[in-house]
N, CA and C atoms as a LAMMPS dump frame, in Angstrom:
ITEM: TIMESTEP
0
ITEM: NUMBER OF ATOMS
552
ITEM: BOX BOUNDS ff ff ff
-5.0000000000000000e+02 5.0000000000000000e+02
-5.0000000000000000e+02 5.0000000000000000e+02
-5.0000000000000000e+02 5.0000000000000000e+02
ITEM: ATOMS id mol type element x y z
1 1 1 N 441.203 365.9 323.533
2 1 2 C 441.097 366.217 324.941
3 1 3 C 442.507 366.363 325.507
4 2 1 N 442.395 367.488 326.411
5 2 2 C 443.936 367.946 326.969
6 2 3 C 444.205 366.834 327.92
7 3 1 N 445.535 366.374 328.317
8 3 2 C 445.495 365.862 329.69
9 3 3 C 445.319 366.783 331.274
10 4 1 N 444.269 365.542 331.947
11 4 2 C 443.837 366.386 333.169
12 4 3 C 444.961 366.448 333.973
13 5 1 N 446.196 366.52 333.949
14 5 2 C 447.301 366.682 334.611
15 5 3 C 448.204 367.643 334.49
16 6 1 N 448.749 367.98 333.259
17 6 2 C 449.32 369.265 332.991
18 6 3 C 448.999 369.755 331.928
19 7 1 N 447.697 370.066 331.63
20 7 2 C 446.724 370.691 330.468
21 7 3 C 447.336 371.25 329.141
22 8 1 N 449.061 370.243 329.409
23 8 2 C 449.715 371.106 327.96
24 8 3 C 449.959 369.304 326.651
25 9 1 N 449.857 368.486 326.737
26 9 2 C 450.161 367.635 325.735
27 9 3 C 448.595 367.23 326.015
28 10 1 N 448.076 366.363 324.664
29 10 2 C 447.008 365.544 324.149
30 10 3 C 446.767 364.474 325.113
31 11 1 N 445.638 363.912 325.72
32 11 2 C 445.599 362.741 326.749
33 11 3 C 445.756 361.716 325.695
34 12 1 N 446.529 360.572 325.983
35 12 2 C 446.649 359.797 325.382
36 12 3 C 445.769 358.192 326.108
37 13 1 N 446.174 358.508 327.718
38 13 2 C 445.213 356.628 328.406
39 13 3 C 444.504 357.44 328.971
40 14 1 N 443.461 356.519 329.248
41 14 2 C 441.954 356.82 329.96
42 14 3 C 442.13 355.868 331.058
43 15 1 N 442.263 356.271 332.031
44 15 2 C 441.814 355.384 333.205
45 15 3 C 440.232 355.241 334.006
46 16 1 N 440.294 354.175 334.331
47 16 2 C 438.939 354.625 335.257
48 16 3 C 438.624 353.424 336.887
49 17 1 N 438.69 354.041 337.649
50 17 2 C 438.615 353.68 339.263
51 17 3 C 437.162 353.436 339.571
52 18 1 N 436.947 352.548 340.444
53 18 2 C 435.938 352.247 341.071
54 18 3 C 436.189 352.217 342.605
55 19 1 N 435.965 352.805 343.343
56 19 2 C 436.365 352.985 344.812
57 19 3 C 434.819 353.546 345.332
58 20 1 N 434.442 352.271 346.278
59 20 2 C 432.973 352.576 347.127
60 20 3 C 431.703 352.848 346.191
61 21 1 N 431.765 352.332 344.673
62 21 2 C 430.917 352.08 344.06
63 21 3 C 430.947 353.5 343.354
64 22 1 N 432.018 354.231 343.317
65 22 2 C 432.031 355.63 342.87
66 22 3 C 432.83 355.38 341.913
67 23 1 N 432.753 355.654 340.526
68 23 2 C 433.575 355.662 339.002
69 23 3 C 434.2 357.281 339.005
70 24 1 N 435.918 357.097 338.554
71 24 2 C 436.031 357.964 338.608
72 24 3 C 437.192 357.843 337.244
73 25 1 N 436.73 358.648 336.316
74 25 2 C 437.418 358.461 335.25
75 25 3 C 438.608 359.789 335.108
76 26 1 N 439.766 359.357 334.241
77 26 2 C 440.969 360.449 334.303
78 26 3 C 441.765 360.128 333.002
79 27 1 N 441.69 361.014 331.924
80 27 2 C 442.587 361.205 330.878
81 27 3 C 443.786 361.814 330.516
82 28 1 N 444.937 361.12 330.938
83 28 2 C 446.5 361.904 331.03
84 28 3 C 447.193 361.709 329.691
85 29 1 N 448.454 362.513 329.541
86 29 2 C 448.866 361.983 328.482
87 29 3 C 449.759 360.657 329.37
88 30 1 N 450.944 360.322 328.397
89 30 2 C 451.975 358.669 328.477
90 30 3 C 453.144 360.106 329.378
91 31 1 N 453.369 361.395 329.368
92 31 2 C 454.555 361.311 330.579
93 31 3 C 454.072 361.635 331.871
94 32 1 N 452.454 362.173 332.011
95 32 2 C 452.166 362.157 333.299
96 32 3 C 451.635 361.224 334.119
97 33 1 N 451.354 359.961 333.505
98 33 2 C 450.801 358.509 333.863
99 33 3 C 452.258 358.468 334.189
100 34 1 N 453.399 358.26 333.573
101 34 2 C 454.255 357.98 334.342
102 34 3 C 455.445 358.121 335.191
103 35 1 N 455.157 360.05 335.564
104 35 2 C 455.204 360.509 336.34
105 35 3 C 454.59 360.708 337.438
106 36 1 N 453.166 360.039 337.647
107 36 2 C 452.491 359.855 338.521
108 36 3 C 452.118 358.728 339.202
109 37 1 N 452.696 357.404 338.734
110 37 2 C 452.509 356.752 339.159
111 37 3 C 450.816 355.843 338.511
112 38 1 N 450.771 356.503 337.321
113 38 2 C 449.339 355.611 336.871
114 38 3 C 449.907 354.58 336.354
115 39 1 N 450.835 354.364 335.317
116 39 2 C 451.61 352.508 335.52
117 39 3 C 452.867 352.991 335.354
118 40 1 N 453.772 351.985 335.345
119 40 2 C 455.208 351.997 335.339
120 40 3 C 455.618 350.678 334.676
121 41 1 N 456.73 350.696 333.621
122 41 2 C 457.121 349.646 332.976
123 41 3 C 458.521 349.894 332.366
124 42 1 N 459.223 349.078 332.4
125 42 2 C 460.656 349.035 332.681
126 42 3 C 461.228 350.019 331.429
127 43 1 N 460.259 349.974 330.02
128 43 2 C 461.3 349.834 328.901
129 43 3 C 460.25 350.663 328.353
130 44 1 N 460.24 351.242 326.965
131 44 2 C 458.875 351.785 326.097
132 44 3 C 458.246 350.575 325.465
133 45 1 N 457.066 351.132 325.135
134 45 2 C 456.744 349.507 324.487
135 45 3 C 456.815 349.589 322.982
136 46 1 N 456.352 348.259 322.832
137 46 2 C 456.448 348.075 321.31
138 46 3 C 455.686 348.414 320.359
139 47 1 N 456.58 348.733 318.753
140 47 2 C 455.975 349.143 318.032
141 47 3 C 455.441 348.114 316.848
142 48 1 N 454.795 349.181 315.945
143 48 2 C 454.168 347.645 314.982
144 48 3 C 455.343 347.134 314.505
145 49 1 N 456.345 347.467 314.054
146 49 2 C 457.565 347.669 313.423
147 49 3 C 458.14 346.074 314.532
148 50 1 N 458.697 346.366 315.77
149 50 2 C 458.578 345.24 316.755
150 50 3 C 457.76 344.336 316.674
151 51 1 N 456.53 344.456 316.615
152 51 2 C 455.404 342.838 316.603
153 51 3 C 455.829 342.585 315.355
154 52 1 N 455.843 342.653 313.831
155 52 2 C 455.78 341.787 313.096
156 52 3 C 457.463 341.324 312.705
157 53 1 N 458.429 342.32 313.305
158 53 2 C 459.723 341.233 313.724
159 53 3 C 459.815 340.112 314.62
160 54 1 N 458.992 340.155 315.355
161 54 2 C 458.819 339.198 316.421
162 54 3 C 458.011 337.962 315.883
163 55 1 N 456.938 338.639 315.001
164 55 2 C 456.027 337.396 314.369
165 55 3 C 457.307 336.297 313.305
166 56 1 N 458.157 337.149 312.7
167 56 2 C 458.756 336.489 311.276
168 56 3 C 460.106 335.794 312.05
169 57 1 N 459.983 335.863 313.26
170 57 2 C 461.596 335.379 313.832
171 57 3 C 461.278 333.354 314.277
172 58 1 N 460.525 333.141 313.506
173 58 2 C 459.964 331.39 313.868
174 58 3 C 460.712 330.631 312.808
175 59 1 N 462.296 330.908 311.53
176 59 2 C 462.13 330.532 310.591
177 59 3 C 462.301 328.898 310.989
178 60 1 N 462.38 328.405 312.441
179 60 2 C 462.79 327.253 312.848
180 60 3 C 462.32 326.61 312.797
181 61 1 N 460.337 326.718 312.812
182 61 2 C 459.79 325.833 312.642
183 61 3 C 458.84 325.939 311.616
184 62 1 N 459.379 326.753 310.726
185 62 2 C 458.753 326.627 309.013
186 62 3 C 458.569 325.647 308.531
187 63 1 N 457.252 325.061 308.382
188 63 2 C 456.865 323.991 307.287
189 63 3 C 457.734 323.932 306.251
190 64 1 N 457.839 324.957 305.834
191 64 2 C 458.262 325.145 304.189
192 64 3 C 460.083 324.758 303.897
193 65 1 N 460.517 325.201 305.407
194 65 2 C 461.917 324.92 305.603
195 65 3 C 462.299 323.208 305.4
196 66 1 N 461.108 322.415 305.338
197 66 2 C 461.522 320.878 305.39
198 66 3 C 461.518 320.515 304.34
199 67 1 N 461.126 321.624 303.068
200 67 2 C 461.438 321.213 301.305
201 67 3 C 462.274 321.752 300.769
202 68 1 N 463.117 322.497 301.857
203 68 2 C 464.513 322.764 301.05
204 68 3 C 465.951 321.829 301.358
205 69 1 N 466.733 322.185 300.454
206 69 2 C 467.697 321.371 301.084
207 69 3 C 468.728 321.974 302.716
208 70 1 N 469.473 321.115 302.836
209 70 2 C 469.719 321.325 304.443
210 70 3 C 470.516 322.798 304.193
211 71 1 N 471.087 323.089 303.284
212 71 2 C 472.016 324.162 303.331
213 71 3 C 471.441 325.11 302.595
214 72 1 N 470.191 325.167 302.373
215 72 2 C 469.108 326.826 302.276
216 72 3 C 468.792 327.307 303.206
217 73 1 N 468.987 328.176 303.864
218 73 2 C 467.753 328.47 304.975
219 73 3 C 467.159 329.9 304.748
220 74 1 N 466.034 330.082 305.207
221 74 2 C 465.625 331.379 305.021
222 74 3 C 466.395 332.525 305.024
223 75 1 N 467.694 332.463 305.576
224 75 2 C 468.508 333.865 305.49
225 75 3 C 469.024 333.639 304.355
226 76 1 N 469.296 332.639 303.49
227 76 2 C 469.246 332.492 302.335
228 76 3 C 468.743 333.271 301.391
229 77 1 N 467.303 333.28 301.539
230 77 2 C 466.518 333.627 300.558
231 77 3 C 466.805 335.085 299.762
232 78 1 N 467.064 335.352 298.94
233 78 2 C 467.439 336.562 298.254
234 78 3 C 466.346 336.635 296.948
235 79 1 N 465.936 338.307 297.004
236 79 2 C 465.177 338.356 295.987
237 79 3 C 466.01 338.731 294.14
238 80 1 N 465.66 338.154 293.791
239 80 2 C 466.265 337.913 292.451
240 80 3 C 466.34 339.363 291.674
241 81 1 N 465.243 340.337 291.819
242 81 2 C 464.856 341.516 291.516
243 81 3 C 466.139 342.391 292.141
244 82 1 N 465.595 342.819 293.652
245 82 2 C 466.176 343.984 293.804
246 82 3 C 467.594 343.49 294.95
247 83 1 N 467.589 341.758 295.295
248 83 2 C 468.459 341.476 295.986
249 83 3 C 468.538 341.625 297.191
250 84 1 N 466.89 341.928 298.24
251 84 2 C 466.848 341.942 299.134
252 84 3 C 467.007 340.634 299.745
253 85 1 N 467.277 340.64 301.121
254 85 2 C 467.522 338.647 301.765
255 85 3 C 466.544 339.223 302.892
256 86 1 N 465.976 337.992 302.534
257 86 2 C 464.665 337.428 304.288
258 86 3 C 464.912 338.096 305.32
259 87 1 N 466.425 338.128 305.844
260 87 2 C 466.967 338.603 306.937
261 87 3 C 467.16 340.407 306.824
262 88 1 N 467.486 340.475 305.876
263 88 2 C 467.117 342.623 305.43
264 88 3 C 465.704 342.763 305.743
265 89 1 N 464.722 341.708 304.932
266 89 2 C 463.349 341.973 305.166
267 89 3 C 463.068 342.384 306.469
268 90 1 N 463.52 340.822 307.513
269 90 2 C 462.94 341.123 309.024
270 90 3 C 463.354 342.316 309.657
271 91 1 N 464.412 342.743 309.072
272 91 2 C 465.535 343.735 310.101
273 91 3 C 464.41 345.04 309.739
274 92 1 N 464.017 345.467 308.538
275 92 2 C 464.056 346.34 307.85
276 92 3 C 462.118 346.768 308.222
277 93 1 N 461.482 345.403 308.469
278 93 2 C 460.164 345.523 308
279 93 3 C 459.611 346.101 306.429
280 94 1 N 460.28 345.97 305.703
281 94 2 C 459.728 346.396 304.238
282 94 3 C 460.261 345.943 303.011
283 95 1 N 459.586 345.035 302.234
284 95 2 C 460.064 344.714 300.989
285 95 3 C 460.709 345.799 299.848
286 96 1 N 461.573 345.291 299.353
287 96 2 C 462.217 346.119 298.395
288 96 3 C 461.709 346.15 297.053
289 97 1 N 460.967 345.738 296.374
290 97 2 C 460.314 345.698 295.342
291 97 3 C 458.314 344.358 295.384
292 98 1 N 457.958 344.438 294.22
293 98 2 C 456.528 343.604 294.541
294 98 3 C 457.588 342.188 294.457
295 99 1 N 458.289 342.25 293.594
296 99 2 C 459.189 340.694 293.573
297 99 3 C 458.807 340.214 295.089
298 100 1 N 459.71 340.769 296.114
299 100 2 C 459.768 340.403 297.037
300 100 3 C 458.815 339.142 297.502
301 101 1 N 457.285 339.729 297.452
302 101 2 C 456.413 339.05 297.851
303 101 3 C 455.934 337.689 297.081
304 102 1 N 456.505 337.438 295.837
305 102 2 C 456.524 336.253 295.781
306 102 3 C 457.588 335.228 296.127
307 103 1 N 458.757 335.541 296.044
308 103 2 C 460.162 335.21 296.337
309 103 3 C 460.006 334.846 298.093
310 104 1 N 459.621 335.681 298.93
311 104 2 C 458.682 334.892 300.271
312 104 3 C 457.999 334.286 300.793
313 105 1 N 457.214 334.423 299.349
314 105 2 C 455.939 334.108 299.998
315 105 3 C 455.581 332.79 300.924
316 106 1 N 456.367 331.744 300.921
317 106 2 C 456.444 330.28 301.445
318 106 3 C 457.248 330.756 303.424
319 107 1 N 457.683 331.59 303.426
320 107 2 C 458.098 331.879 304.462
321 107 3 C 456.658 333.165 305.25
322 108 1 N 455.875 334.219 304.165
323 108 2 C 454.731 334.783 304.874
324 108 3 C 453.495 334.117 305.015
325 109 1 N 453.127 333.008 304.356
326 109 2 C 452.034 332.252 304.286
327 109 3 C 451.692 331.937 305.818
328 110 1 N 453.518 331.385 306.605
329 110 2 C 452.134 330.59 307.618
330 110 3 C 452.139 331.833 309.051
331 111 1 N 453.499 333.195 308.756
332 111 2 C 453.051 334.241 309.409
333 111 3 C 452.02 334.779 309.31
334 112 1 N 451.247 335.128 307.831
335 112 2 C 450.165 335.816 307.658
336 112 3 C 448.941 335.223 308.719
337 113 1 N 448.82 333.375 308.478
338 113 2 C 447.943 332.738 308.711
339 113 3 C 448.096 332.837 310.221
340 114 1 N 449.07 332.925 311.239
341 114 2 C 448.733 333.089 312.522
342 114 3 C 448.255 334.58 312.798
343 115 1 N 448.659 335.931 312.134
344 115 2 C 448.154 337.029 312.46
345 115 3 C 446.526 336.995 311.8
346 116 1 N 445.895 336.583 311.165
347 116 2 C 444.761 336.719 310.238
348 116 3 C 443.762 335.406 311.062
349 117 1 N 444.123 334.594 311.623
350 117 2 C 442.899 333.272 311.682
351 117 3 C 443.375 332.522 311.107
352 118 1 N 444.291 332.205 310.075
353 118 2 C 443.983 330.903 309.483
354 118 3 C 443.588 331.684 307.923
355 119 1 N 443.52 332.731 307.791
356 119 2 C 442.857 333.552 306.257
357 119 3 C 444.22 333.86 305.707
358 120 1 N 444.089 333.55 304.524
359 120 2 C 445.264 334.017 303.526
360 120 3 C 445.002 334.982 302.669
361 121 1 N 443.247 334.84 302.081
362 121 2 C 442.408 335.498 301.13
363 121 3 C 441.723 336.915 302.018
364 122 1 N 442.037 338.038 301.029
365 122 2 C 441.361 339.127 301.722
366 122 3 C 439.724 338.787 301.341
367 123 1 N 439.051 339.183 302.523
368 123 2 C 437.601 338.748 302.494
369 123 3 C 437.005 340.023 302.991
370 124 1 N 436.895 341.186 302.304
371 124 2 C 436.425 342.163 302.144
372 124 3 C 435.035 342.524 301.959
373 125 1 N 434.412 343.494 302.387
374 125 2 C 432.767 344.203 302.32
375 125 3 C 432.739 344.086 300.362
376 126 1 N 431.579 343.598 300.296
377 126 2 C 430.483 343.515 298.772
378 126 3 C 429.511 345.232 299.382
379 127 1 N 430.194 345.809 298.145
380 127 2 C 428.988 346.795 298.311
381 127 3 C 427.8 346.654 297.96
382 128 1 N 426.463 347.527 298.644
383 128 2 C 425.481 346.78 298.348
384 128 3 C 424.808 347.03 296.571
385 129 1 N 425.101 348.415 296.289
386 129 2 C 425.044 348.713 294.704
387 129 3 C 425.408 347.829 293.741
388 130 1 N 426.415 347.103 293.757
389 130 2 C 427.065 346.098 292.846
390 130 3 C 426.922 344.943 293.686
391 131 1 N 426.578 344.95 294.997
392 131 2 C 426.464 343.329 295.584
393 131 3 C 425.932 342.171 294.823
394 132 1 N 424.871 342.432 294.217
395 132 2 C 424.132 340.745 293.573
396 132 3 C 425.025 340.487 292.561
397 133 1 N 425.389 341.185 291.629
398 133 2 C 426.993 340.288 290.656
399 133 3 C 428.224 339.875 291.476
400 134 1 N 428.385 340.982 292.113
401 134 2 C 429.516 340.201 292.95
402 134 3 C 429.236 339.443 293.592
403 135 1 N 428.026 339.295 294.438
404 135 2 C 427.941 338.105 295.477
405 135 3 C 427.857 336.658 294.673
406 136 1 N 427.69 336.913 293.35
407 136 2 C 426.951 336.075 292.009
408 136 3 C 428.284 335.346 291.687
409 137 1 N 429.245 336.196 291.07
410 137 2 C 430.657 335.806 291.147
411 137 3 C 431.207 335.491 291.71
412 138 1 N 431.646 335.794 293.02
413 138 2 C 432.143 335.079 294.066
414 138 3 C 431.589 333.568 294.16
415 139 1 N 430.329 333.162 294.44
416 139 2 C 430.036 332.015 294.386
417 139 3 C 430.037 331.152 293.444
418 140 1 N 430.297 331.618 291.997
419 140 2 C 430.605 331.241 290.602
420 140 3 C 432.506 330.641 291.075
421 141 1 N 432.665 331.681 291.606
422 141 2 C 434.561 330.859 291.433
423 141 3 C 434.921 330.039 292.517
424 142 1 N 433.568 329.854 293.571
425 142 2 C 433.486 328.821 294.47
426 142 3 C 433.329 327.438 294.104
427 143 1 N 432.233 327.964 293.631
428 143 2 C 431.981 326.719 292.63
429 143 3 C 432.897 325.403 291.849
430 144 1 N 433.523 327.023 290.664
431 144 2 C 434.653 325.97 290.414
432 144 3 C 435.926 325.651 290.608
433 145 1 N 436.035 326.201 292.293
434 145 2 C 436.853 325.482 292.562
435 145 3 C 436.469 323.996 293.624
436 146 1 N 435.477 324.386 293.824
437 146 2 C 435.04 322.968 294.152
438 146 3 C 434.668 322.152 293.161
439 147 1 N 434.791 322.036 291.746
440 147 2 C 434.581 321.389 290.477
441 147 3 C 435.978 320.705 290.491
442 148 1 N 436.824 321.609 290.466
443 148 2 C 438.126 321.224 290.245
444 148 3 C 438.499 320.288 291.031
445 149 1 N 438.416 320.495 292.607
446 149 2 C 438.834 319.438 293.372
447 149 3 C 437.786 318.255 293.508
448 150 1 N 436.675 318.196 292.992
449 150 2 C 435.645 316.906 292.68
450 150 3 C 435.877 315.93 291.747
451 151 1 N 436.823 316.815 290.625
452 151 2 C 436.975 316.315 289.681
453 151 3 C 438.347 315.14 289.573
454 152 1 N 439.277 316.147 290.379
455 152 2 C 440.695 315.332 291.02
456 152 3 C 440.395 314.274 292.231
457 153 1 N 439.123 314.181 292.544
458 153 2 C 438.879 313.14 293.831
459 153 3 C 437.86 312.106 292.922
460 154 1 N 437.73 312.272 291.685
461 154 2 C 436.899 311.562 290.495
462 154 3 C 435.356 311.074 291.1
463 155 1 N 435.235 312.476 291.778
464 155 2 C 433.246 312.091 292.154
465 155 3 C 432.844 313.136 290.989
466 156 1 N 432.449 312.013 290.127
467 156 2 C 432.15 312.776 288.603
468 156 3 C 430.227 312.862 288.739
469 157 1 N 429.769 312.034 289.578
470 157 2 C 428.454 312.303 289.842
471 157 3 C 428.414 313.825 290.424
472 158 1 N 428.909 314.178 291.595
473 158 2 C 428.528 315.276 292.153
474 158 3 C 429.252 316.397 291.745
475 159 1 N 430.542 316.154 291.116
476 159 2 C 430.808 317.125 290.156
477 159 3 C 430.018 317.857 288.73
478 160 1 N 429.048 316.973 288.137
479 160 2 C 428.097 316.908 286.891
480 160 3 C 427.182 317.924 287.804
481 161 1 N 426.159 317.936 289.165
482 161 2 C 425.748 319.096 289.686
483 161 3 C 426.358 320.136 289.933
484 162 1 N 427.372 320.194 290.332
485 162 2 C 427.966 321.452 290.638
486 162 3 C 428.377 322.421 289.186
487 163 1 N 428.642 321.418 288.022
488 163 2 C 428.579 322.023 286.885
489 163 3 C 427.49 322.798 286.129
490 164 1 N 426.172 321.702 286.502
491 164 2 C 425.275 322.463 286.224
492 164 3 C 424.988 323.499 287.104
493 165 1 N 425.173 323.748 288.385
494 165 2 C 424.809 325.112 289.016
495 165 3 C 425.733 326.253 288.929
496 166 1 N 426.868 325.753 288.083
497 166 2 C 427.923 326.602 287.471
498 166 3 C 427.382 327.471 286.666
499 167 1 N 426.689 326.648 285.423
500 167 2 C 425.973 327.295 284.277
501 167 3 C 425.023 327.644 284.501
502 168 1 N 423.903 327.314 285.743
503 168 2 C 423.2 328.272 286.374
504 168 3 C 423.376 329.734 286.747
505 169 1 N 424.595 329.769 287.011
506 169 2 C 424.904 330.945 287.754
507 169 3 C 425.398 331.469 286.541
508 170 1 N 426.058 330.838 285.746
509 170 2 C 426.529 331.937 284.465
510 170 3 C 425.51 332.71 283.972
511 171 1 N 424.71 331.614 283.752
512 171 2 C 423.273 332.563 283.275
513 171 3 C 422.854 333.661 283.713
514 172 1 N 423.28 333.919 284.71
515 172 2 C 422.107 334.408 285.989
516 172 3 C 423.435 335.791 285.662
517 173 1 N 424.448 335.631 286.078
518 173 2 C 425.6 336.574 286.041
519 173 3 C 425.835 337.478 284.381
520 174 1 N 425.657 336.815 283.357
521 174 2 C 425.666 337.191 282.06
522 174 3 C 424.072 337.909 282.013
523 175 1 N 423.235 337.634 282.806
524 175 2 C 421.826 338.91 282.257
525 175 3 C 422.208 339.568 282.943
526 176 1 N 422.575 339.491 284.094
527 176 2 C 422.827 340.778 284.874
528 176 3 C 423.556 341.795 284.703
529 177 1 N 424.907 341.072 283.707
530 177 2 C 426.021 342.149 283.072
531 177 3 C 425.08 342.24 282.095
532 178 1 N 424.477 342.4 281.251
533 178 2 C 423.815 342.385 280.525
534 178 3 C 422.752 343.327 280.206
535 179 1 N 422.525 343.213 281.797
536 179 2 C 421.456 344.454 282.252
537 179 3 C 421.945 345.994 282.7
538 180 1 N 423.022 345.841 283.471
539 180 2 C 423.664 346.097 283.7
540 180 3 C 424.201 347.384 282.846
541 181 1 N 424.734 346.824 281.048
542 181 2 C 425.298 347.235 280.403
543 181 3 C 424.218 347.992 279.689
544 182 1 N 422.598 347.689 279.851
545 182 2 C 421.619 348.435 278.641
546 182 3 C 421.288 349.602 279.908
547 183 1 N 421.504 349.387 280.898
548 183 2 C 421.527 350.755 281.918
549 183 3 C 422.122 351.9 281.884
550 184 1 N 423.165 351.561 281.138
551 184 2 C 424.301 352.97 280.562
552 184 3 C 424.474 353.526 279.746
């Protein structure tokens, strides 16, 4: 849609007025909104490039900063690979090799976790074609990881169920690949 203002660039904001119970909607592009007075703001705004410099600029109150010694600090950090530092990262927004992301990772963990909820793990759509193994699996490596930590808290009673619904599910997951495989 053109903008309803000078019918030559793409509308970019949609406004819409309510005056005497009458809606009156108007699609301009960003220089005739602010050539006209639809908002005004001091500066351009920000880009994604800006928000996640802004997110990574906390290295002050990094958890992770209280297990190093006093004379590491995150501008420190240099990747061993390609020799990027924390501080190139923020400037730059972009890792220099996959290294990177482990060599950080103690500094993106608790950024990720304020942009995400609290999620570290991508928790992605199960298609529904392959859904019942995957949904099968997924709850198989739930499982044992709740085995694992039952086992380190030594509740060996309720760990012995969860084992067996382990091998429940193996079962259940092995006919299905199984089936699966005489389908092809």
């Amino acid at each position: 849609m053109d903008c309803q203002e000078c019918h030559q660039r793409p509308a970019t904001l949609h406004f819409t007025q309510v005056t005497n119970g009458k809606k009156q909607e108007i699609y301009v592009c960003d220089v005739c909104a602010k050539e006209k007075g639809y908002m005004s703001y001091q500066t351009d705004g920000y880009s994604l490039h800006d928000l996640l410099t802004g997110l990574f600029n906390f290295e002050n109150t990094s958890l992770s900063n209280k297990h190093k010694p006093a004379f590491q600090t995150v501008k420190d950090l240099q990747c061993p690979k390609c020799e990027m530092t924390f501080s190139e990262f923020k400037r730059i927004g972009k890792f220099g090799c996959a290294e990177c992301y482990h060599t950080f990772a103690d500094e993106l963990d608790p950024v990720l976790r304020r942009v995400h909820s609290g999620n570290t793990a991508h928790q992605g759509k199960i298609p529904k074609r392959k859904g019942d193994t995957l949904h099968v699996k997924k709850q198989l490596e739930e499982y044992k990881a709740k085995l694992q930590t039952l086992i380190q808290d030594e509740a060996f009673e309720e760990a012995a169920l969860v084992r067996d619904k382990i091998k429940e599910l193996q079962h259940i997951c092995d006919a299905k690949d199984k089936e699966a495989g005489d389908n092809t």
